[in-house]
One Martini backbone bead per residue (centre of mass of N, CA, C, O) as a GRO file, in nm:
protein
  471
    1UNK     BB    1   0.096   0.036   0.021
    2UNK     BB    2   0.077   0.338   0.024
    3UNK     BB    3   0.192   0.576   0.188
    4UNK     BB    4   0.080   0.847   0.346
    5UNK     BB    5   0.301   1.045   0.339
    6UNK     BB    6   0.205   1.100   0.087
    7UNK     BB    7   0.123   1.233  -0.157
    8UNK     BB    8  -0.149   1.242  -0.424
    9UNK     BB    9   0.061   1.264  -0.669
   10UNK     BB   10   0.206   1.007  -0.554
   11UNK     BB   11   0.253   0.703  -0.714
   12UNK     BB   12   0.304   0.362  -0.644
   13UNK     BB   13   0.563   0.215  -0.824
   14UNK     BB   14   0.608  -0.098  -1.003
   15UNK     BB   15   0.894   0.070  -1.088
   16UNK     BB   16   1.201   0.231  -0.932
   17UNK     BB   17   1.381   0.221  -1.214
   18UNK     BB   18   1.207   0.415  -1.384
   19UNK     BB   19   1.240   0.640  -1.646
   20UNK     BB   20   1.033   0.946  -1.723
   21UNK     BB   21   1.058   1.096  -2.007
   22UNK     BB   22   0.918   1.358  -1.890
   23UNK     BB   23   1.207   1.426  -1.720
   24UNK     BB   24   1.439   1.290  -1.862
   25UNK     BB   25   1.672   1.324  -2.044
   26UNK     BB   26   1.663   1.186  -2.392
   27UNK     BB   27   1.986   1.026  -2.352
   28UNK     BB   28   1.850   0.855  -2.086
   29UNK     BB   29   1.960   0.567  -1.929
   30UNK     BB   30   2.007   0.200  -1.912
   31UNK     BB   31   2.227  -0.030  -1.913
   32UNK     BB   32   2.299  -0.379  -1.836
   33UNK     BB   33   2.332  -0.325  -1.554
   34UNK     BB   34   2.164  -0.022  -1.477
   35UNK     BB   35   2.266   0.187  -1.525
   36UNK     BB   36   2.326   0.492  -1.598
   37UNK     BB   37   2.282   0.720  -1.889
   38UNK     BB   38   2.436   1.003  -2.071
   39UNK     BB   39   2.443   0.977  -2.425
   40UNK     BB   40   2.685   0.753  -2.292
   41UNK     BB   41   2.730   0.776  -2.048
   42UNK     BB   42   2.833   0.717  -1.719
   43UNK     BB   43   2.806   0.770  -1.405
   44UNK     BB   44   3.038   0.632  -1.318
   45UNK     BB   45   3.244   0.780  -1.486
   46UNK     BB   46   3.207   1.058  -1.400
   47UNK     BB   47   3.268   1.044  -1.103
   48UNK     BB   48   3.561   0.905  -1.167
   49UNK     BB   49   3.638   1.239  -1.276
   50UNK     BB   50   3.430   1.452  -1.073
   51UNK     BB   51   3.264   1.378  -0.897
   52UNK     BB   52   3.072   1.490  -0.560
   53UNK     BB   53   2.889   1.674  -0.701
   54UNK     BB   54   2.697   1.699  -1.019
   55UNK     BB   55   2.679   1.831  -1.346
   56UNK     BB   56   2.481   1.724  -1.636
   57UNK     BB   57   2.472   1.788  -1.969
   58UNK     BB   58   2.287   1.747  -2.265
   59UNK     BB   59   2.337   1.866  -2.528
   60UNK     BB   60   2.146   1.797  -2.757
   61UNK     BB   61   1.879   1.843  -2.549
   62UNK     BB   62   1.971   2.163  -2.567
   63UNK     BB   63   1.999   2.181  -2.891
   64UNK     BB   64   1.668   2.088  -2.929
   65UNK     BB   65   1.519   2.299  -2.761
   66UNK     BB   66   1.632   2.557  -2.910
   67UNK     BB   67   1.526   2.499  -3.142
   68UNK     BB   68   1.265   2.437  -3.145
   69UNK     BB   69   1.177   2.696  -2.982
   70UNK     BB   70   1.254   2.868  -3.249
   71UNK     BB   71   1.060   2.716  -3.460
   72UNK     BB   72   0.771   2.701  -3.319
   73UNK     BB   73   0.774   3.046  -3.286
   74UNK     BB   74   0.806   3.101  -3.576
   75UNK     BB   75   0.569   2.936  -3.690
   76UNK     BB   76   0.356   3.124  -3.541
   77UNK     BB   77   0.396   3.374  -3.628
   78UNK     BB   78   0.383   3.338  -3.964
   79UNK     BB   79   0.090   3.262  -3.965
   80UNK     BB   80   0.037   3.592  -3.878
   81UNK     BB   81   0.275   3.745  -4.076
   82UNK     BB   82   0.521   3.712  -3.837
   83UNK     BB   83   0.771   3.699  -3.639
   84UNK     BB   84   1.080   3.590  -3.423
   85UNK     BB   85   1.186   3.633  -3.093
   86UNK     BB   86   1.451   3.465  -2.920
   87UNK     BB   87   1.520   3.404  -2.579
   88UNK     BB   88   1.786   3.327  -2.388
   89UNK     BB   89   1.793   3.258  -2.004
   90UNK     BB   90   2.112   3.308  -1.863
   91UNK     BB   91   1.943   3.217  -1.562
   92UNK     BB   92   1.960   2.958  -1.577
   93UNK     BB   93   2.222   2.896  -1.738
   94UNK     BB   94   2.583   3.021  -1.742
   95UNK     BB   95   2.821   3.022  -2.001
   96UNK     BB   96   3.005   3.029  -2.258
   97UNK     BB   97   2.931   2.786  -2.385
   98UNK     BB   98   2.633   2.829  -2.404
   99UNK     BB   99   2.641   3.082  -2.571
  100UNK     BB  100   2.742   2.931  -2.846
  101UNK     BB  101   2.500   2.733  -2.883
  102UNK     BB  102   2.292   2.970  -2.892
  103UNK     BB  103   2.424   3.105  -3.137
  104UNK     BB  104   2.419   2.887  -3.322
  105UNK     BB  105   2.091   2.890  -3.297
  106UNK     BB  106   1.970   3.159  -3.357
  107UNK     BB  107   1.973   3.320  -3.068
  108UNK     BB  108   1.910   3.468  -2.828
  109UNK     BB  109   1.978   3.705  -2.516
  110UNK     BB  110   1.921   3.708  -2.196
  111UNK     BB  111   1.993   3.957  -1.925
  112UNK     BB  112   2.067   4.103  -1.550
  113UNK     BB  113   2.367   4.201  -1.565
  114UNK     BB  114   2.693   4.222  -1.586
  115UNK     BB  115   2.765   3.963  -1.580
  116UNK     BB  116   2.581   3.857  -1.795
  117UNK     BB  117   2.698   3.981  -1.966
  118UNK     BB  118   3.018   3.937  -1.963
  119UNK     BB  119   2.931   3.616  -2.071
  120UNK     BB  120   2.777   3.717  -2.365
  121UNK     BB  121   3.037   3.827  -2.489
  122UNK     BB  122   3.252   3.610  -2.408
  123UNK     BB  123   3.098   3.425  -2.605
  124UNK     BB  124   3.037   3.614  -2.918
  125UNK     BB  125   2.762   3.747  -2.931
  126UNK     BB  126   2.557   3.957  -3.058
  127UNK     BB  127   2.493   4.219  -2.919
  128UNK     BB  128   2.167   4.250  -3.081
  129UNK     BB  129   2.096   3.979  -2.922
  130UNK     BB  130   2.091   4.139  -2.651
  131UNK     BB  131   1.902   4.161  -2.353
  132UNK     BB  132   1.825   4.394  -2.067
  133UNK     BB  133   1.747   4.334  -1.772
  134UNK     BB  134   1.609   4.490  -1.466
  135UNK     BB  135   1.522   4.717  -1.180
  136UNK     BB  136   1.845   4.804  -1.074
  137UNK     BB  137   2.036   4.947  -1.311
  138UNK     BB  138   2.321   5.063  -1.327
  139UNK     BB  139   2.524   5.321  -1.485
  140UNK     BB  140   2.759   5.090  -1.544
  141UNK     BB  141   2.590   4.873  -1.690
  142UNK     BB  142   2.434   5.057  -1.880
  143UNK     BB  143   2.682   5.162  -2.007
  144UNK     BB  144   2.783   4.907  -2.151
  145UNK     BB  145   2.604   4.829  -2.293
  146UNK     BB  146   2.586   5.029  -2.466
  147UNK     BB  147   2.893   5.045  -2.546
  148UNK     BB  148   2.810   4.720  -2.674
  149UNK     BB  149   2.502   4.747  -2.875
  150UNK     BB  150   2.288   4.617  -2.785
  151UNK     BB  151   1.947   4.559  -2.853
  152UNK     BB  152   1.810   4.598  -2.566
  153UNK     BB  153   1.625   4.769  -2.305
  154UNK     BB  154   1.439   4.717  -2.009
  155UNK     BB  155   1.220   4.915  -1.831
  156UNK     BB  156   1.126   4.935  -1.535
  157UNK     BB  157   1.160   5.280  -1.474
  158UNK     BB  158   1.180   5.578  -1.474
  159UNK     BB  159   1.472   5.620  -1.380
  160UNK     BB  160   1.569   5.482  -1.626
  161UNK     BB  161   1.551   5.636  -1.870
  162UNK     BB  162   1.768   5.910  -1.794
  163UNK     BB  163   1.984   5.686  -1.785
  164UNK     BB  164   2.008   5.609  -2.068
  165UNK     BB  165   1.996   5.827  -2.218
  166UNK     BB  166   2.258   5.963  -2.089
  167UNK     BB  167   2.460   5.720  -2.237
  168UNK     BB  168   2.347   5.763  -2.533
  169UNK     BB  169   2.420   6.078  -2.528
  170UNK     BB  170   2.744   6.036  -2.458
  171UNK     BB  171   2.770   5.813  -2.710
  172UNK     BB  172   2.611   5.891  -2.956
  173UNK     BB  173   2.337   5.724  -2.928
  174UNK     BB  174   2.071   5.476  -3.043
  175UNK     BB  175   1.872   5.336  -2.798
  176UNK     BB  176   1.690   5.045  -2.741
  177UNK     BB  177   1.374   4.984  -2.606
  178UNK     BB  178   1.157   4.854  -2.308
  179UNK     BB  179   0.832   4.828  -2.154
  180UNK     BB  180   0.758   4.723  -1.852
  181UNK     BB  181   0.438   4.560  -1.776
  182UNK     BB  182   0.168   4.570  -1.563
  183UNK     BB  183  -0.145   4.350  -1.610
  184UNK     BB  184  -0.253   4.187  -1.365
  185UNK     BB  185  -0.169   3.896  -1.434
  186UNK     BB  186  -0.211   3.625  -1.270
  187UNK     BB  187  -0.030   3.383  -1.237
  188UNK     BB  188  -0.022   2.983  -1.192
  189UNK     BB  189   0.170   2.991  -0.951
  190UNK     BB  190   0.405   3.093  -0.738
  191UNK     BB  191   0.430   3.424  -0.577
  192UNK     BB  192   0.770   3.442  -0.671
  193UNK     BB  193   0.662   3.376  -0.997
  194UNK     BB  194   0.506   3.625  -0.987
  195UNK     BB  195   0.505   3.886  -1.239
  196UNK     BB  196   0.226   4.082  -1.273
  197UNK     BB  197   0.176   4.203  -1.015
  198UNK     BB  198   0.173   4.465  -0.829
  199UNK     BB  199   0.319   4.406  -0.557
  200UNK     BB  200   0.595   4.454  -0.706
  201UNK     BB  201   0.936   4.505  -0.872
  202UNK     BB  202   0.835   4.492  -1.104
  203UNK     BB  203   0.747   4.731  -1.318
  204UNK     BB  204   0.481   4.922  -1.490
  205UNK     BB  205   0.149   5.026  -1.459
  206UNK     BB  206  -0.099   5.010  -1.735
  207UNK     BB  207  -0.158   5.361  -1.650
  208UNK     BB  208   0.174   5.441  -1.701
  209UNK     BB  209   0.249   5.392  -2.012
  210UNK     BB  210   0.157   5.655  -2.166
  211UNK     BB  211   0.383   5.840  -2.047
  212UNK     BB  212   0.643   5.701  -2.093
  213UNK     BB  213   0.675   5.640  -2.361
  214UNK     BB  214   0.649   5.992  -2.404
  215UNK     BB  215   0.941   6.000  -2.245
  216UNK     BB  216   1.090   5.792  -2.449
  217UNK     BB  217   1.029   6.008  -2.712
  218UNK     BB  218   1.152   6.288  -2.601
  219UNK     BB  219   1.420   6.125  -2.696
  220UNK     BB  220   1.684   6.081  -2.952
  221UNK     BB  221   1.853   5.826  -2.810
  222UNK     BB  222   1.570   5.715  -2.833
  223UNK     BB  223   1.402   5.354  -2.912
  224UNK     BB  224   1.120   5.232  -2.939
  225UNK     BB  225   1.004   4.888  -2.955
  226UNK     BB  226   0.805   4.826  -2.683
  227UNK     BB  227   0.674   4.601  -2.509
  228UNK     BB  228   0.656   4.448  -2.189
  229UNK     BB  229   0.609   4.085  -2.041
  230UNK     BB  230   0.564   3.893  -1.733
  231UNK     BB  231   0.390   3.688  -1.518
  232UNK     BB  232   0.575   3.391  -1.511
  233UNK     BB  233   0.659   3.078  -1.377
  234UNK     BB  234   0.569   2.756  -1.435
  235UNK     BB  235   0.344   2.715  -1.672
  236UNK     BB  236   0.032   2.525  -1.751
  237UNK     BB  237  -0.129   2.780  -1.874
  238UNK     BB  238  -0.261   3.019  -2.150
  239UNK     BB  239  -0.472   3.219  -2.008
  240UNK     BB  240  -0.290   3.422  -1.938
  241UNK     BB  241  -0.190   3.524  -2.162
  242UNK     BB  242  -0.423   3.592  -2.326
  243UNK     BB  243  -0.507   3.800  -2.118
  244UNK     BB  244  -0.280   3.981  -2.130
  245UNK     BB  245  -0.218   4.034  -2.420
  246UNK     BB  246  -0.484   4.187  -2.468
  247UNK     BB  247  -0.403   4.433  -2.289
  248UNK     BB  248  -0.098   4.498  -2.442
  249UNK     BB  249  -0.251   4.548  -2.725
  250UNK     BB  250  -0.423   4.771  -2.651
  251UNK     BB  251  -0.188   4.968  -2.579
  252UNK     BB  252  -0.022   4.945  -2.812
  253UNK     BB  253  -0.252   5.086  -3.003
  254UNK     BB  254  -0.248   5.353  -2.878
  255UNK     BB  255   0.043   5.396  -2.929
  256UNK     BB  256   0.026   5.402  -3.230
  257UNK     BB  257  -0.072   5.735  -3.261
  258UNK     BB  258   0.255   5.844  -3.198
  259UNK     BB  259   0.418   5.554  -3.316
  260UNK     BB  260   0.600   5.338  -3.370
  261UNK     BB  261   0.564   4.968  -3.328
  262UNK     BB  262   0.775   4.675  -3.383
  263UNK     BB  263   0.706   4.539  -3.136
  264UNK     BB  264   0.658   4.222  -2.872
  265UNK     BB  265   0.673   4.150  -2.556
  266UNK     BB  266   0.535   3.798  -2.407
  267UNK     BB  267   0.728   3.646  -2.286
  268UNK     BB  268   0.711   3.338  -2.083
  269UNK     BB  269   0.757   3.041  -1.851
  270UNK     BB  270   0.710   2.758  -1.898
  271UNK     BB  271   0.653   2.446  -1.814
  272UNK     BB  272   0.813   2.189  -1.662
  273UNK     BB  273   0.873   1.832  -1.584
  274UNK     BB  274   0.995   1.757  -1.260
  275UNK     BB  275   0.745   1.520  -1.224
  276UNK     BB  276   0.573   1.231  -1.329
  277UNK     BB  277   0.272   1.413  -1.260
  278UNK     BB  278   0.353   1.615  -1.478
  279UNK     BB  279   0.175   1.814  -1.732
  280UNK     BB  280   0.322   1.966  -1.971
  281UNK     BB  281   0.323   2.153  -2.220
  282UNK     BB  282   0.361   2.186  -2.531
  283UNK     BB  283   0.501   2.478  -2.684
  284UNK     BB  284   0.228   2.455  -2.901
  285UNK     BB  285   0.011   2.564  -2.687
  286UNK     BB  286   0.124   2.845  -2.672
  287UNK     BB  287   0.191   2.951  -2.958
  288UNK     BB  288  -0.091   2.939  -3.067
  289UNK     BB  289  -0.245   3.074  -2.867
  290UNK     BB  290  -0.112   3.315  -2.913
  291UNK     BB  291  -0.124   3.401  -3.176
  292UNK     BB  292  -0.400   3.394  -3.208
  293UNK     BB  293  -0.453   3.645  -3.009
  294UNK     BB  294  -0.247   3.825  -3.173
  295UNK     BB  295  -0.479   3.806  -3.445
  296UNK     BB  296  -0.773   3.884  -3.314
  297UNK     BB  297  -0.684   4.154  -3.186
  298UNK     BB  298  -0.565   4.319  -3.460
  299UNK     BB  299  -0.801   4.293  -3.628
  300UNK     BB  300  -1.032   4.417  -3.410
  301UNK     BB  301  -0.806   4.700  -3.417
  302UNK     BB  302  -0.653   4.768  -3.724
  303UNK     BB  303  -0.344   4.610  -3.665
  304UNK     BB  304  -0.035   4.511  -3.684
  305UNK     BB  305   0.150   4.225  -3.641
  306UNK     BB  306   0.406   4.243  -3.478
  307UNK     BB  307   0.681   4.151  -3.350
  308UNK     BB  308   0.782   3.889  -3.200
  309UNK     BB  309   0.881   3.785  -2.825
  310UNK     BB  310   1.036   3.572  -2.658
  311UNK     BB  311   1.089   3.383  -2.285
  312UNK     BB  312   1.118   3.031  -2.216
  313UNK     BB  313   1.350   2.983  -2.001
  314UNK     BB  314   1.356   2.653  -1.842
  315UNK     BB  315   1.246   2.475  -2.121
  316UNK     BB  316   1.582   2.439  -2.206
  317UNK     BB  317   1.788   2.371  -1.986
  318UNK     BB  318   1.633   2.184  -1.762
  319UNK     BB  319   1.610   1.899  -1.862
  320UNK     BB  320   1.928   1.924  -1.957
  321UNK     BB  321   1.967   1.784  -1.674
  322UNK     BB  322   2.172   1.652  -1.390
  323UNK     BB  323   2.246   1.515  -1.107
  324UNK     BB  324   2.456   1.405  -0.852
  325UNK     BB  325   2.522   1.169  -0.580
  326UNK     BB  326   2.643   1.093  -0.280
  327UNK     BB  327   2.567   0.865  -0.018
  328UNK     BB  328   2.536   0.834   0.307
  329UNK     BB  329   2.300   0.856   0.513
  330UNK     BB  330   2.044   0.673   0.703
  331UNK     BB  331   1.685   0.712   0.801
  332UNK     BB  332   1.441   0.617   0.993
  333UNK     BB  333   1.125   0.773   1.014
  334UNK     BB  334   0.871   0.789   1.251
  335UNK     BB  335   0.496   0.846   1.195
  336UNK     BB  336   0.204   0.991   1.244
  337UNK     BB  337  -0.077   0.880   1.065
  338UNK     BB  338  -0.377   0.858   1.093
  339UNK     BB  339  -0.308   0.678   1.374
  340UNK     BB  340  -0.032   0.587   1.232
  341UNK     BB  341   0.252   0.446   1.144
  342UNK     BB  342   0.513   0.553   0.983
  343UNK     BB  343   0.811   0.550   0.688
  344UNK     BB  344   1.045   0.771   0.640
  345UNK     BB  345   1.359   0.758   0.417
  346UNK     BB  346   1.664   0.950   0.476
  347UNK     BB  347   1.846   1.096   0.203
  348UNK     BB  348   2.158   1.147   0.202
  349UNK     BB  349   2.370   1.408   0.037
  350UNK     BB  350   2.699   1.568  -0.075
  351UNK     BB  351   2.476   1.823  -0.080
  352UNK     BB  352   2.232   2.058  -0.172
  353UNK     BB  353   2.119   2.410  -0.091
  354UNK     BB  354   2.360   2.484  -0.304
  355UNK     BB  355   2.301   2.322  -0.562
  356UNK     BB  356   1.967   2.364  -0.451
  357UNK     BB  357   1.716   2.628  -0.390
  358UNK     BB  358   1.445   2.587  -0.501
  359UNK     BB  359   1.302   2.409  -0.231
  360UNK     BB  360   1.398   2.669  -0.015
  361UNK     BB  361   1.218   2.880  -0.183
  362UNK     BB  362   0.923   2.711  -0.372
  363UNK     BB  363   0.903   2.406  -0.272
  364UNK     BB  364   1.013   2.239  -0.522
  365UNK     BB  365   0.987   1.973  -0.664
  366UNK     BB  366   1.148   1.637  -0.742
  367UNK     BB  367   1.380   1.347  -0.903
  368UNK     BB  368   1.479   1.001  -0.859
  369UNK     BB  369   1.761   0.789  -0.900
  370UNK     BB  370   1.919   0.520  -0.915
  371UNK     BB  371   2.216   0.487  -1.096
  372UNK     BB  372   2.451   0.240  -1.018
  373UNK     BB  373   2.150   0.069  -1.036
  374UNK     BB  374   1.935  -0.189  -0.968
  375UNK     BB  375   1.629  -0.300  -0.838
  376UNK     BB  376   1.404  -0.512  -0.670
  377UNK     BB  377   1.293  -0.353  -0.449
  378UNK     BB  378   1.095  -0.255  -0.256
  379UNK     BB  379   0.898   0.119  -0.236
  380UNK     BB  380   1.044   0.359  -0.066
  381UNK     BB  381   0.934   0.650   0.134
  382UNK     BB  382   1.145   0.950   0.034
  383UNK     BB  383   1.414   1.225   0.147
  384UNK     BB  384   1.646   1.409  -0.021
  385UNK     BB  385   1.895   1.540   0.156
  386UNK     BB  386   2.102   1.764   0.301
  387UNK     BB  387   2.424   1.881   0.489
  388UNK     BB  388   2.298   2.108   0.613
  389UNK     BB  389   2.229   2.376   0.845
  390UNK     BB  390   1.924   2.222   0.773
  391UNK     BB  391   1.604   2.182   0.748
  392UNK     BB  392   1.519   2.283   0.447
  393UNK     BB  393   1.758   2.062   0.330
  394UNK     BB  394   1.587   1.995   0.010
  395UNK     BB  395   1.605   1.823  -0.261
  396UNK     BB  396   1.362   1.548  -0.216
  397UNK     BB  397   1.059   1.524  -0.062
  398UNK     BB  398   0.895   1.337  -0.278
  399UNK     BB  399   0.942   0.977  -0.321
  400UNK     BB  400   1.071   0.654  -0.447
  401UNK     BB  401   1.248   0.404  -0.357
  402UNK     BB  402   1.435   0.159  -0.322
  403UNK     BB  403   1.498  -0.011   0.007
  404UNK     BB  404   1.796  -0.046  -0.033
  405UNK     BB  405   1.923   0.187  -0.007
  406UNK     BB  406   2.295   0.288   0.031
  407UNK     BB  407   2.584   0.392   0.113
  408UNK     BB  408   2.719   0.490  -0.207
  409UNK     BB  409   2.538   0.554  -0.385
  410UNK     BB  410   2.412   0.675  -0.642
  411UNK     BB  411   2.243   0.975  -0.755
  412UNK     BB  412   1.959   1.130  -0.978
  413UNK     BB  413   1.842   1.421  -1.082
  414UNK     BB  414   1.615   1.585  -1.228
  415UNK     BB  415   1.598   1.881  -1.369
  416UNK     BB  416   1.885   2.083  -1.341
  417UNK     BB  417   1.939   2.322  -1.545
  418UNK     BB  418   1.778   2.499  -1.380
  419UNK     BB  419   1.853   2.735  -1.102
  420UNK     BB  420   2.128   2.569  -0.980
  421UNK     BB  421   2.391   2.682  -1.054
  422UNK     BB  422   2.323   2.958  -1.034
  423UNK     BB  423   2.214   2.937  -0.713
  424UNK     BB  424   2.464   2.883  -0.593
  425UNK     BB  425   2.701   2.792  -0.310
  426UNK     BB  426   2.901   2.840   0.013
  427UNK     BB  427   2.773   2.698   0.228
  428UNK     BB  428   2.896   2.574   0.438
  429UNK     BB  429   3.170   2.566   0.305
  430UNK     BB  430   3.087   2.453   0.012
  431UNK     BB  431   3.147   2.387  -0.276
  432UNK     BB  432   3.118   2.409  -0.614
  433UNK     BB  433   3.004   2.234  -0.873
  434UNK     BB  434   3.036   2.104  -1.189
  435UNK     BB  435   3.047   2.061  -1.539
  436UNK     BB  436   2.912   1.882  -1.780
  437UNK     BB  437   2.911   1.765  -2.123
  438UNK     BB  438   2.728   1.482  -2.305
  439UNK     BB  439   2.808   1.383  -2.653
  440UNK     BB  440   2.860   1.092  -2.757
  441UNK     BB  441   3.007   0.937  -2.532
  442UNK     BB  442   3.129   1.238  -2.422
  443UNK     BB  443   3.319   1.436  -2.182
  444UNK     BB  444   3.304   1.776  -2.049
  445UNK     BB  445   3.420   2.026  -1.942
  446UNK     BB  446   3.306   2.362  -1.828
  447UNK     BB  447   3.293   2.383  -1.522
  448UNK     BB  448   3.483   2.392  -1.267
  449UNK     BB  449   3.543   2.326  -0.972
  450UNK     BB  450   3.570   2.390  -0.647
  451UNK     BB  451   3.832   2.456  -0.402
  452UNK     BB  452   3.925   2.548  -0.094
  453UNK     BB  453   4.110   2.778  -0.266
  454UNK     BB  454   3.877   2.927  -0.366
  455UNK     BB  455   3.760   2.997  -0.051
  456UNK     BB  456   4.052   3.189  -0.027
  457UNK     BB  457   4.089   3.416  -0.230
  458UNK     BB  458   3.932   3.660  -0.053
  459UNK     BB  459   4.094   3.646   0.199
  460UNK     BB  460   4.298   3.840   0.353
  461UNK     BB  461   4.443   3.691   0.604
  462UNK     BB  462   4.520   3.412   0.418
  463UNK     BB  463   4.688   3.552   0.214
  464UNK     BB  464   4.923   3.690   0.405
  465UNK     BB  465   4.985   3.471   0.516
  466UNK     BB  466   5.087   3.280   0.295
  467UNK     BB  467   5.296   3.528   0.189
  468UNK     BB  468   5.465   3.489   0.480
  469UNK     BB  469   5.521   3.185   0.439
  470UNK     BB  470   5.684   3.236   0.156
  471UNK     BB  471   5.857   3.556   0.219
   0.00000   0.00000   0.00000
């Protein structure tokens, strides 16, 4: 019988073996030992050169769905007569390495900060393929932006304006912006991934926009680009999209009435499949239902169709990843539930919340499975924790594993490609894990593992001693 301690999504596994493919990249099986293979390359390879935590990416599976992601959004604008510009999330995943990708794949690509400027410039691609988005960004970033050529600033707030204008009225150039717009359609997702909100820190209320738009364009150095909206992420239903998009399509054609808007940004958000009770849908039911709603909102109101802007999000990068573990100490706790006792299996691993925030951040759930080999074991109600100094720090919350599950097992999370290495720490002076991309059969390292060494060199009192006894 199902532990009551599970939730009602959580179904009890006929085999805690399988591996569920809309869970686990592509790639992704086991071969005939039992063992994980991602790519071709085994589990125990990858740990026996890397060790453990381990970030893995399927490259293949990461350039399936940028590719994808862009084809099936751009096939969806064509069909209503305009095109489609396609942002890879850098908040997502970013590395120079994965900029590459990116770029060799015709998408754009959004950054939020100076870092990831500047990760995304030494990656290669074209400055007018980055946008720029922040709450708060700097006059120093702000500059740098427009002194490498972006291709649109996204407007957060009023006093953004005028702070971008004066660095490209100094380097006299016309920058081109976009304003972020609060259409007030609340996402279907936790209230911190809800951003379209009006009580919170992005954009500016859809009463306010015709304001600054008009302040937007008393400027000679600014280029209004068009709106932007971005409603919230892991969303699995297009109703918000829907009706956001018609509020900021009206909001639009107003505003064509005092000068050109050659775009409109629809943000993106959609939703993938962290764990196998989860329904994702195909991005092609996002992108047709917008379009769709693109199309009879401007018939409707007798202007054209503007060229389309998403950002896909987590989409891209989330399922092509996969972390590794090595499981460590083992404790079965007792529950009264529903005044029986139950037995939920505690299984501690070499990480946590220092390289997955996201389940001590948004409550995330996740989804795991022995990599090392397979089990006959009956499977038991266990909950993946991770070594820090936290009752908080879950890995995964509620799955299944073989009740056999023993320490030195290694241990495989799925869907980690997004916001697990960007969110990583040293807390409790834990070094941030390796990034490896596997791709037909071979392996290679994008971002080496941090070690003790990393962990001392910003220590002034550390180097200082070091530097004394080196003499």
């Amino acid at each position: 019988m199902p532990n009551t301690l599970a939730p009602d999504w959580l179904k009890l596994p006929v085999d805690a073996n399988d591996l569920a493919q809309s869970v686990w990249s592509r790639n992704t099986s086991r071969n005939q030992a039992g063992e994980l293979q991602i790519a071709g390359v085994s589990a125990g390879e990858l740990v026996a050169l890397h060790g453990t935590p381990l970030y893995v990416i399927d490259e293949d599976d990461f350039r399936a769905r940028a590719a994808s992601a862009k084809s099936v959004l751009t096939a969806a604008a064509e069909k209503i007569g305009s095109t489609a510009k396609v942002y890879y999330a850098s908040k997502a995943f970013l590395s120079t390495e994965i900029v590459t990708w990116v770029d060799e794949l015709g998408l754009n690509i959004d950054v939020a900060s100076g870092g990831e400027l500047a990760a995304a410039l030494a990656g290669g691609i074209d400055p007018k393929r980055i946008g720029l988005h922040g709450n708060n960004k700097s006059n120093q970033e702000i500059g740098r932006a427009v002194s490498a050529g972006v291709g649109a600033i996204v407007i957060d707030s009023d006093i953004e304006i005028e702070r971008i204008a004066a660095a490209a009225g100094a380097q006299d150039v016309v920058q081109g912006v976009r304003l972020r717009v609060n259409t007030g359609v609340h996402a279907n997702t936790h209230d911190f991934l809800a951003t379209a909100r009006e009580d919170q820190k992005f954009g500016i209320p859809l009463s306010e926009a015709a304001d600054l738009v008009a302040k937007i364009r008393s400027h000679s150095h600014l280029r209004f680009l068009g709106l932007h909206q971005h409603i919230g992420s892991q969303i699995f239903n297009a109703d918000g999209f829907i009706e956001s998009t018609k509020r900021l399509l009206g909001l639009h054609a107003e505003l064509l009435a005092h000068g050109d808007i050659p775009e409109i940004n629809l943000g993106g958000g959609f939703g993938v499949a962290y764990k196998p009770a989860d329904e994702a849908p195909e991005l092609g039911y996002f992108a047709e239902a917008i379009a769709d709603t693109v199309s009879a909102v401007c018939a409707d109101l007798g202007i054209e169709v503007p060229v389309l802007a998403f950002e896909p999000g987590r989409y891209i990068a989330g399922p092509a990843g996969i972390t590794l573990y090595n499981v460590g100490t083992i404790k079965d706790v007792t529950v009264t539930d529903q005044g029986e006792p139950q037995v939920r299996k505690y299984v501690s691993v070499d990480g946590g919340m220092s390289d997955n925030a996201r389940p001590a951040l948004y409550q995330a759930e996740y989804h795991a499975r022995i990599a090392g080999r397979k089990s006959d074991a009956k499977p038991a109600l266990v909950r993946v924790v991770g070594k820090h100094c936290e009752s908080g720090d879950i890995v995964v919350s509620h799955d299944y594993l073989p009740g056999d599950i023993k320490p030195n097992d290694l241990l495989a999370v799925a869907t980690t490609g997004a916001y697990c290495h960007s969110l990583s720490s040293n807390y409790n002076f834990l070094t941030r894990p390796p990034v490896v991309a596997v791709r037909s059969g071979e392996a290679r390292l994008i971002i080496r593992g941090e070690t003790e060494a990393d962990l001392f060199s910003r220590d002034i009192r550390f180097q200082e001693q070091q530097k004394n006894e080196k003499g």
